[in-house]
N, C-alpha and C positions, 0 to 999 in steps of 0.2 A: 897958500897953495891949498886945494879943496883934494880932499883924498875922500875915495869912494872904499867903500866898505863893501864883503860880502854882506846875503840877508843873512839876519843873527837867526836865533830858535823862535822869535820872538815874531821877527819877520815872516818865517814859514808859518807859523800858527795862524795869522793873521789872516795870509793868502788860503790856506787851507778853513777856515771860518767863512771867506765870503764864497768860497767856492758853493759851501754844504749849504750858504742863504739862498744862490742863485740854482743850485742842483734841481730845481723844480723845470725851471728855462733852460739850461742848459742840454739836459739830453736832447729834447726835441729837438734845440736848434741843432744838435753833433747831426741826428739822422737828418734834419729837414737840408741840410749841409752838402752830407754824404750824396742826399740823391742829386741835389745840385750839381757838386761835383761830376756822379760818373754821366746825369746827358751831359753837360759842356764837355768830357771827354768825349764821349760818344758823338758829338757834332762837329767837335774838333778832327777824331779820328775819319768819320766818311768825309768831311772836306777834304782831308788828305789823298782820301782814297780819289775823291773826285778829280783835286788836280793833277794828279800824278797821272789819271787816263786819260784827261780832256786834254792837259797841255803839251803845247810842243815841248820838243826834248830840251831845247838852249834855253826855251823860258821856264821850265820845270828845276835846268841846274840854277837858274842866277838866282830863282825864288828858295832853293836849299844853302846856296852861298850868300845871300842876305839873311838867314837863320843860324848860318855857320853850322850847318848841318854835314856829315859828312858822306858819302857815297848810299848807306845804307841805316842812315838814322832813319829815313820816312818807315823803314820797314814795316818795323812793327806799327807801328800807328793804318799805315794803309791795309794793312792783315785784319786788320781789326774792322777798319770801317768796310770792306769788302764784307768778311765775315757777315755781319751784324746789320747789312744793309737792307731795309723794309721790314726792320722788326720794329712794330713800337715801341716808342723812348720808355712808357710806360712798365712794359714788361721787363726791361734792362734796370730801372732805377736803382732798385733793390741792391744790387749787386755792385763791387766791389770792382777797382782796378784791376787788381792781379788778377782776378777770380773771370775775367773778360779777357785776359791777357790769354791764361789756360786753357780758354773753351777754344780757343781758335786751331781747333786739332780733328785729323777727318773722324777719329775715335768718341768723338764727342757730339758729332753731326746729329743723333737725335734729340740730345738734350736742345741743341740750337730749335730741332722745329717744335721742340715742345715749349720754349720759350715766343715761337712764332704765336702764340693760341693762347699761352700763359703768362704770368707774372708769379716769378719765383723770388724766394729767398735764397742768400745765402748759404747757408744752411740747406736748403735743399737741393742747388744746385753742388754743392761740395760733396754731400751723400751721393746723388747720380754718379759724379763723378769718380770715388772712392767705387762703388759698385762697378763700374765700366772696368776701371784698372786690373778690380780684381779676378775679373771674368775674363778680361784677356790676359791675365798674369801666365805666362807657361811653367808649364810645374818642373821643378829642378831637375834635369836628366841624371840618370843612375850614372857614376859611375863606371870605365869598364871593371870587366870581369881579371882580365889580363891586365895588368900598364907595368909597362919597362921605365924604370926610374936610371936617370946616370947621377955617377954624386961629381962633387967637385972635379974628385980625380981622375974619374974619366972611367972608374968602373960600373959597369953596368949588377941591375937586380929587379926580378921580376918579382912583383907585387900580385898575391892570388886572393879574389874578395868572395869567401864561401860566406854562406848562409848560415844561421846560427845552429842548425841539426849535423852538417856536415862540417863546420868548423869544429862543436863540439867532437865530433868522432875523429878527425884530423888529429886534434889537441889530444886525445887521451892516447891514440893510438903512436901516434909520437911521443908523448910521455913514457910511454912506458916499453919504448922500444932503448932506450938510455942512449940514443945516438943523436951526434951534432946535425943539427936541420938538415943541412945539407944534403948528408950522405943518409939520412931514414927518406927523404925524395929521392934522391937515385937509386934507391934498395926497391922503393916501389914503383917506377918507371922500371927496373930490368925485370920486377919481379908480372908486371904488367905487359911486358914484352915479350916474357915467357910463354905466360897464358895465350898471349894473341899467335904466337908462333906455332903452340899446338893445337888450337882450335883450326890456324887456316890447315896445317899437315891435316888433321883429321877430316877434313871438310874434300882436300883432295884427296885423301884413299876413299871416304864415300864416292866421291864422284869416279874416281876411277875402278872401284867394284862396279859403281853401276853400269858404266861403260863397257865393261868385262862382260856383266850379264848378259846388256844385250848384243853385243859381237856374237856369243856362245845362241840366245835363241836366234838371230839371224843367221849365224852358219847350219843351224841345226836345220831351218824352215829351209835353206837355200837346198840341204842335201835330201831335203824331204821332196822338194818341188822335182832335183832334177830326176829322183828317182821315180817320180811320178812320169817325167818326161819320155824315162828309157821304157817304162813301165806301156805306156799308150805306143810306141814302137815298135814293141813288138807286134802287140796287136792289130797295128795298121800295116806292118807285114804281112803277117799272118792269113789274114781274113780280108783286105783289101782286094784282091782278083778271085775272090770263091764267087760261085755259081749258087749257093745259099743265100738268097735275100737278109736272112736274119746275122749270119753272119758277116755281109757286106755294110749291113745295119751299124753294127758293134763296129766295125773300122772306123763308120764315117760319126760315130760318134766320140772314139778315143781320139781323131782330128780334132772335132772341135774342144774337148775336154783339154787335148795338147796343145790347141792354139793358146785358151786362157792360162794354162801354166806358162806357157812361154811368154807372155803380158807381163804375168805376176814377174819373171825372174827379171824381163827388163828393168821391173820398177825398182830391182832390189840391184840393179848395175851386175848382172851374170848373166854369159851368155852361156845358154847351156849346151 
């Protein structure tokens, strides 16, 4: 009976010496290789693209059921040949499976047309793309300010995120108030509900002096106007039927003087 052996140290040594003789041929052939591979990818994948838009539907499934393909194996391959169709094979060569799998993203669309004009590396297509990512990365949102935490049991606790000047003053002013958190928050919530209770009283007695004032100079103007009114009254008594020009004069002027007082007193809602 023939029993097969692993390779001994002896074996590995061996394969690793003819490798380091042929290492002169070998790279070239891994790249000359590599670019083989990605066009017959590349020709493989727009064929795909091609039949999957050319053929009819029943002949499109029996050709994925003779490949044992399932509903959405074509996928990616036809992404790709859509993608990448009318770029020369040349420009593509360089480049890697995965690294073609990647670009097929709207986020990427420039680098595709600067591949339309160029022939990239690796390597420089991977940078592009590292740049693009980072440019649309959106920056971490804060945090709120407020968040209501519930614990297991169902009690709730509000979490308050100060800044490092007002944390600081928070922290020392509660330190050294010797009270449980708790109730040094509730001492300054009633103690802030004080102040806001006397500012607003304060804020209405100003406004109700001023209100006072001027009730007081508009009653004052009202008893100035109407004494003005009784004032021009008499005088157009008076002097209204005299046979003196100049006296008739002075009536027909304390009218007009009385008409615009009695104006003024409408505006002010008094009839006098």
């Amino acid at each position: 009976m023939t029993t097969l052996a692993a390779p001994g140290v002896n074996d590995q040594q061996e394969f690793a010496n003819q490798f380091l003789e042929q290492a002169d041929d070998f790279f070239p052939n891994i790249q000359k290789q590599a670019t083989t591979l990605t066009r017959a990818f590349l020709s493989f994948c727009q064929g795909i693209y091609a039949a999957k838009i050319t053929s009819q539907r029943k002949q499109w499934r029996q050709t994925k059921e003779s490949l044992g393909w399932d509903s959405t194996t074509e996928t990616p391959y036809a992404k790709i040949g859509e993608w990448f169709m009318g770029i020369e094979p040349s420009n593509l060569e360089l480049l890697d499976i995965n690294t073609l799998k990647t670009l097929c993203n709207e986020k990427y669309r420039p680098i595709i047309e600067r591949l339309q004009v160029e022939r990239l590396t690796v390597k420089e297509v991977r940078g592009e793309m590292t740049a693009t990512n980072k440019a649309l990365k959106k920056p971490a949102s804060s945090p709120p300010v407020l968040e209501w935490r519930r614990t297991k049991g169902g009690s709730r606790s509000l979490i308050a995120r100060l800044d490092a000047e007002a944390g600081a003053e928070f922290e020392a002013k509660y330190k050294a108030s010797g009270q449980p958190l708790p109730l040094f928050v509730r001492s300054l919530l009633q103690r802030e509900s004080r102040q806001t209770a006397a500012q607003t009283l304060h804020k209405a007695q100003q406004e109700f002096d001023a209100y006072i004032q001027q009730q007081s100079e508009q009653v004052s103007n009202v008893e100035w106007l109407v004494g003005e009114v009784q004032r021009f009254d008499r005088l157009i008594t008076e002097y209204q039927d005299s046979q003196n020009p100049s006296e008739r004069m002075v009536a027909r002027v304390a009218q007009e003087d009385k008409t615009q007082i009695q104006q003024q007193l409408m505006q002010l809602q008094v009839v006098a």
